[in-house]
Kinemage of the C-alpha trace (Angstrom):
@kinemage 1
@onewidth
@group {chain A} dominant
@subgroup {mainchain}
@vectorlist {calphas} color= white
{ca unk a 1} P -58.569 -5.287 -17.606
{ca unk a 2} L -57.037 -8.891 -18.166
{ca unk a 3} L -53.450 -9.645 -17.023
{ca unk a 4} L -52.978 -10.781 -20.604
{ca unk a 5} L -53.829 -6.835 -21.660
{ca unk a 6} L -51.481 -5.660 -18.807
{ca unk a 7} L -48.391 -7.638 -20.410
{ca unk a 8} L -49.201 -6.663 -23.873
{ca unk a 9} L -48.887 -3.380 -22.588
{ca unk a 10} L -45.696 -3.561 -20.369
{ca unk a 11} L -43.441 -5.737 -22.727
{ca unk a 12} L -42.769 -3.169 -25.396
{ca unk a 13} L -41.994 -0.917 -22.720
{ca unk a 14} L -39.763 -3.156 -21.001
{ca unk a 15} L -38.321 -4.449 -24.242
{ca unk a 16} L -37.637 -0.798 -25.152
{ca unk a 17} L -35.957 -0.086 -21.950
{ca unk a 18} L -33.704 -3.070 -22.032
{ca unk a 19} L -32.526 -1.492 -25.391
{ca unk a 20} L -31.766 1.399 -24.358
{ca unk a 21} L -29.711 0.156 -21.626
{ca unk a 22} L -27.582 -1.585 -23.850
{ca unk a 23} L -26.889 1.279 -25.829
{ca unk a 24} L -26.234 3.120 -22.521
{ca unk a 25} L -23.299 0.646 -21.702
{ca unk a 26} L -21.661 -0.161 -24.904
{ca unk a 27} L -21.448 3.893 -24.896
{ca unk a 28} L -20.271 4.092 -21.590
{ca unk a 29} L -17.543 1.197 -22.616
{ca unk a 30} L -16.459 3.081 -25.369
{ca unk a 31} L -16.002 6.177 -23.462
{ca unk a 32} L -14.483 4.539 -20.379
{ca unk a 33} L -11.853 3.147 -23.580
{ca unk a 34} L -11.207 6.222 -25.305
{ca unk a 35} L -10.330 7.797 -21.314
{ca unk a 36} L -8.064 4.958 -20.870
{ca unk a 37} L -6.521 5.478 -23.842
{ca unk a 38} L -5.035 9.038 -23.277
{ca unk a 39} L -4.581 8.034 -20.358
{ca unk a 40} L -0.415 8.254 -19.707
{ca unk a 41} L 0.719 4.768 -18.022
{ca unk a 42} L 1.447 5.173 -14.411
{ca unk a 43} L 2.535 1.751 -13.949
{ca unk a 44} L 4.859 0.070 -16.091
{ca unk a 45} L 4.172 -3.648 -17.323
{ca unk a 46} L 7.069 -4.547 -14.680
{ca unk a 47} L 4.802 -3.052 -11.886
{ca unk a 48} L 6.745 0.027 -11.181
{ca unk a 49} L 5.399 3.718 -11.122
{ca unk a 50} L 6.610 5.787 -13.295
{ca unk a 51} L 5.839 10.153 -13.180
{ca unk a 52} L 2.694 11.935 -14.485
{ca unk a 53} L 3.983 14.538 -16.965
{ca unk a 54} L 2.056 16.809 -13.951
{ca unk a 55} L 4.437 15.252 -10.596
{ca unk a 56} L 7.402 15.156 -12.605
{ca unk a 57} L 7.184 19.262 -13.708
{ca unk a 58} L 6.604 19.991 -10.112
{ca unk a 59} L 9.439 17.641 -8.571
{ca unk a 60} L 11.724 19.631 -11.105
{ca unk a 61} L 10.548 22.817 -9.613
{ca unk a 62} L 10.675 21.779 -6.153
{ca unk a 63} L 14.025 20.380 -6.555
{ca unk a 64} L 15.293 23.699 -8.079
{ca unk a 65} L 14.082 25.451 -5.180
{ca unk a 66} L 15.684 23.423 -2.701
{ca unk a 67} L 19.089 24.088 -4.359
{ca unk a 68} L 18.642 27.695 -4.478
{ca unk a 69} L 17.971 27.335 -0.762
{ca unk a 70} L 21.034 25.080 0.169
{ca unk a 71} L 22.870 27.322 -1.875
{ca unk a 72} L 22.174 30.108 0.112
{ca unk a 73} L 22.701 28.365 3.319
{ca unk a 74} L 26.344 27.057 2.169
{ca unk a 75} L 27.344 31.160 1.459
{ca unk a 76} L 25.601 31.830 5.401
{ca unk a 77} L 27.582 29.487 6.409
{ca unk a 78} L 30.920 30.418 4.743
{ca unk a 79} L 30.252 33.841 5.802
{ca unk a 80} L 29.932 33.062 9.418
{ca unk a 81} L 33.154 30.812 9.427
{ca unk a 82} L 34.734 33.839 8.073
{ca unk a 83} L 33.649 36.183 10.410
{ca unk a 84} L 34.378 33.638 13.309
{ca unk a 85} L 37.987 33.368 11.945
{ca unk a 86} L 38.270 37.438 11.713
{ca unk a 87} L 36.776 37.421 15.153
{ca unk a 88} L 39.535 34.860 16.325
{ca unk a 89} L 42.170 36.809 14.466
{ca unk a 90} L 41.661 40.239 16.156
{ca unk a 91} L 41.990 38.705 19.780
């Protein structure tokens, strides 16, 4: 077998290949658009961050937990200034 045969051979093969990895990246480009596209924006044009619709709900929640809790420390604490003052009263 003659080199010439061999390339007769291969370059349909390659040529074929080649094709099929250009359809492999424009379809990965168009993907990789359509992702960035529903994407929310996490960074403004100015260059500051702005919340994920995700870090946002859960900064709400964690926030409203924290208030219940400080809440409830603020009556402990009332309670146990009131109690001291009793205590001070009865001596």
């Amino acid at each position: 077998m003659a080199w010439s045969d061999v390339l007769k051979a291969i370059i349909p093969i390659v040529v074929a290949a080649l094709a099929w990895l250009l359809g492999q990246v424009a379809s990965f480009s168009d993907r990789l658009t359509k992702i960035e596209g529903q994407m929310p924006a996490l960074i403004t044009k100015e260059g500051t961050p702005t919340d994920s619709p995700i870090s946002a709900e859960r900064r709400q929640i964690l926030k409203e937990q924290l208030m219940t809790h400080i809440n409830e420390l603020q009556v402990k604490v009332r309670l146990l200034e009131e109690r001291e003052r009793i205590a001070k009263g009865n001596k």
